[in-house]
C-alpha positions, 0 to 999 in steps of 0.5 A: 572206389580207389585201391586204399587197401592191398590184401595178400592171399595165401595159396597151394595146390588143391586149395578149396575152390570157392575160398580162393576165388570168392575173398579173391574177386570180392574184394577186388570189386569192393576197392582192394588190391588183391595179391595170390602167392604159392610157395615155389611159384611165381606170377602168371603160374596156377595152382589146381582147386578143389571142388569139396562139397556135401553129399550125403556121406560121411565125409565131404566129397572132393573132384577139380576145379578150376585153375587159379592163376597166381598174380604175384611171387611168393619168393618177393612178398614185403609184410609192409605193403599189406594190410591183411592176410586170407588163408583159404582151405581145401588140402593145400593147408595140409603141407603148406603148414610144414612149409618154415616160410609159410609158417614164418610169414603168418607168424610176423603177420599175426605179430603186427597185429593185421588181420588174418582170416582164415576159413575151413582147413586153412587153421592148420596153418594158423596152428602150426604158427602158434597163432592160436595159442590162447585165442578163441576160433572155429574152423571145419570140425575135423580140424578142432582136435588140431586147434584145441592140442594148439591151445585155441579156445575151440568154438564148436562149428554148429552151423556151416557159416560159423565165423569167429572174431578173436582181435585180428583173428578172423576164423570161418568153418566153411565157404558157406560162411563167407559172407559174414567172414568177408564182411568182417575181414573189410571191417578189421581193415577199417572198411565202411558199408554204406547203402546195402539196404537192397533186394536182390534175386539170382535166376538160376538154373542147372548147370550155370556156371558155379563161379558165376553164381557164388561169387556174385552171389556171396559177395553182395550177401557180404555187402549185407544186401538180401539176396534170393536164389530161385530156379524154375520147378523147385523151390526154397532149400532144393540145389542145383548142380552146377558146372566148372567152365575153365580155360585149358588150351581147347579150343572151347572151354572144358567143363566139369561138375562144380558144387550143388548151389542151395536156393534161398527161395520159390520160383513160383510166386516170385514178385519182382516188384518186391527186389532192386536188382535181378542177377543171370549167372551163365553156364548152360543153364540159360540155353533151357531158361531161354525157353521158359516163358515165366523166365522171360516175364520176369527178366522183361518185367526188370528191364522194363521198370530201369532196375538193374540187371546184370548178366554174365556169359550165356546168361544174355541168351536170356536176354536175346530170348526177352526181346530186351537187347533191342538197342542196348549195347552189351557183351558176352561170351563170344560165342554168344555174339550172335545171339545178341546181334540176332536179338537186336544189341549193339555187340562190345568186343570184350577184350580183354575178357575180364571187360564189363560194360554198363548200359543204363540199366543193363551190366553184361561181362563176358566171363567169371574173369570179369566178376570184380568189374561185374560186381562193382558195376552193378554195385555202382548201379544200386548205390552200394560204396565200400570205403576205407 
C-alpha cells in the first residue's frame, strides 16, 4: 500500500488516550502518512494522555496514560501537504481552543474543503473556529451546549459510537465510535475497502495491554471486518481491566491502569472453525492464559489449520505454552525471548522495536510501537487492501 495519503493530527497535553493513538497507527497501517503536531512543541517532544473511562458515576473518571511521542513540529505545518485533519478529545481541546494558531489552522482547513474528523471533546475547537456554524454534528453530551450556542445543528449522542457526516465534517462522541468514525475519515480522502468480509476473534485476558488490544481491535472493526473479543470465565458484555505498558527511563517498562475493555462474545463455546483470523494482545494477561488448557486448544486449533495469528509482546508466552513456536521464526517483547527459544523459535531481534515479521501464518511484533506493521501484516494475510 503506498503512502497516497498524509494526514495531520492535532494534539495537547491530556488529549484522550485512545483518540490519539488508535486514528494515529490505524491509518498508518492502512497506507497513510501520519503527521502529530502540538502547539509550542516540536518533533521527538511528547504530550501526556489521558485515560477517560466510564465507571459507574456521573461523570466519566480520568488517570495518565500513556506518553504520546509527536513526530512532527507545529510551528512548520504547510496546509498544502495534507489531505485531511483528526482532532482528538480529552482535556487538550479545552485550551487548544483559545490557541489563535490552532484555531487558525482548523479554520483554513474547514475553508479548503478537506475533511476534518473531529471526535469526543475535540468539538470545542471546531466551535471556537466558526466551523460548525449551520452544520450538523454530535460530540460528548457535555459539549452540546457549546456546539448549539456555535450554532450547530446538534445530534443528541444516544449511544457512545454516534458518528455524524455533514460534507467534510466528520464528528464522533466518543472513542467507542471510532470504527465507523476512521472508516469514513478514509472514505472522505477517496479510500476504497476491499476484502474485509472476515471474522476475527481477539483472546484477551485481564490486564493485557490496553494499546494492544484496542488499537487492533478498532482498526480491523474500521476495515469492517467482524471482530470478537472473548476471555476465559466471563462472557458477552463483561470487561476486563487493562494495563498502560509505557517507556519512561526505568530500566523495564511502567505500568498503570488502562481503560475496561468490554467483550463482544462467550468464551465458552467458542468455535474457532467459524473465524479467519485469532489476535493475542500482551500484557500480563498471557502469563495466566498460558496456563489454561482451553486457551492453548483454541490458539493450536489456528496454527494447525494455516489461518493467520498475529500475537504481539507477551502474547507469544502464549504461543511458547501451545507448543506451536516449534521451527517458526518469530519476535517478541525481549523479555519474552527465552520463551521463544525454550518453546522451539527460531528468535528475530526486533530492532528497532516497532519491527514486525511474518512467518506463513504467524505475525509476531515486539510492542504497541509496532502496531502499523502489526496491523498491516496481518491484514496482507487476510486479503484486506485499502486504496486511494
Amino acid at each position: 500500500m503506498a503512502n497516497s495519503r498524509t494526514v495531520l493530527i492535532l494534539c495537547g497535553d491530556y488529549m484522550e488516550d485512545y483518540e490519539v493513538m488508535v486514528p494515529f497507527q490505524a491509518l498508518q497501517a492502512f497506507g497513510v502518512s501520519v503527521h502529530t503536531v502540538c502547539p509550542g512543541k516540536k518533533s521527538g517532544d511528547s504530550c501526556p494522555t489521558a485515560v477517560h473511562d466510564f465507571c459507574g458515576h456521573q461523570t466519566y473518571s480520568e488517570s495518565r496514560g500513556h506518553n504520546f511521542t509527536l513526530n512532527a513540529t507545529f510551528d512548520e505545518v504547510d496546509l498544502t501537504k495534507y489531505d485531511g485533519l483528526v482532532i482528538p478529545g480529552g482535556r487538550a481541546p479545552e485550551y487548544l481552543a483559545m490557541n489563535a494558531s490552532v484555531v487558525d489552522l482548523v479554520k483554513q482547513f474547514s475553508t479548503s474543503g478537506k475533511p476534518i474528523a473531529s471526535i469526543c471533546h475535540g468539538q470545542l475547537i471546531l466551535a471556537a473556529a466558526d466551523t460548525v456554524n449551520g452544520r450538523s454534528c454530535t460530540a460528548y453530551a457535555t459539549v452540546g451546549p457549546a456546539l448549539i450556542a456555535a450554532g450547530a445543528k446538534w445530534v443528541e449522542p444516544t449511544t457512545p459510537d454516534v458518528c455524524v457526516v455533514d460534507g467534510s465534517l466528520i464528528t464522533a462522541a466518543t472513542y467507542e465510535g471510532h470504527p465507523e468514525f476512521i472508516q469514513l475519515f478514509v472514505k472522505a480522502m477517496g479510500g476504497k475497502i476491499t476484502g474485509a468480509n472476515k471474522r476475527i476473534l481477539f483472546l484477551c485476558g485481564d490486564y493485557m495491554e490496553d494499546y494492544e488490544v484496542k488499537v487492533p481491535f478498532q482498526s480491523l472493526q474500521a476495515l469492517g471486518c467482524q471482530v470478537d473479543a472473548v476471555c476465559p470465565e466471563k462472557k458477552a458484555g463483561d470487561r476486563c481491566p487493562t494495563a498502560i505498558h509505557d517507556f519512561e527511563g526505568d530500566q523495564t517498562y511502567s505500568e498503570k491502569p488502562g481503560h475496561t475493555f468490554g467483550l463482544t462474545a462467550t468464551f465458552d463455546g467458542v468455535d474457532s472453525s467459524s473465524y479467519d483470523a485469532l489476535v493475542i494482545p500482551g500484557g500480563r494477561a498471557p502469563e495466566y492464559l498460558a496456563l489454561n488448557q482451553h486457551v492453548l486448544n483454541v490458539v493450536k486449533e489456528f496454527m494447525s489449520s494455516g489461518k493467520p495469528v498475529a500475537s504481539i509482546c507477551h502474547g507469544q508466552q502464549i504461543l511458547a505454552a501451545a507448543g506451536v513456536l516449534k521451527g517458526r521464526k518469530c519476535t517478541a517483547y525481549p523479555a519474552v525471548k527465552l520463551n521463544v527459544v525454550l518453546g522451539g523459535g527460531t528468535w528475530l531481534e526486533p530492532d528497532p522495536i516497532h519491527r514486525c515479521f511474518t512467518d506463513g501464518n504467524l505475525v509476531t511484533g515486539a510492542a504497541w510501537p509496532g502496531h502499523p506493521e502489526y496491523v498491516s501484516q496481518l491484514m496482507v494475510l487476510l486479503g484486506v487492501q485499502v486504496s486511494f
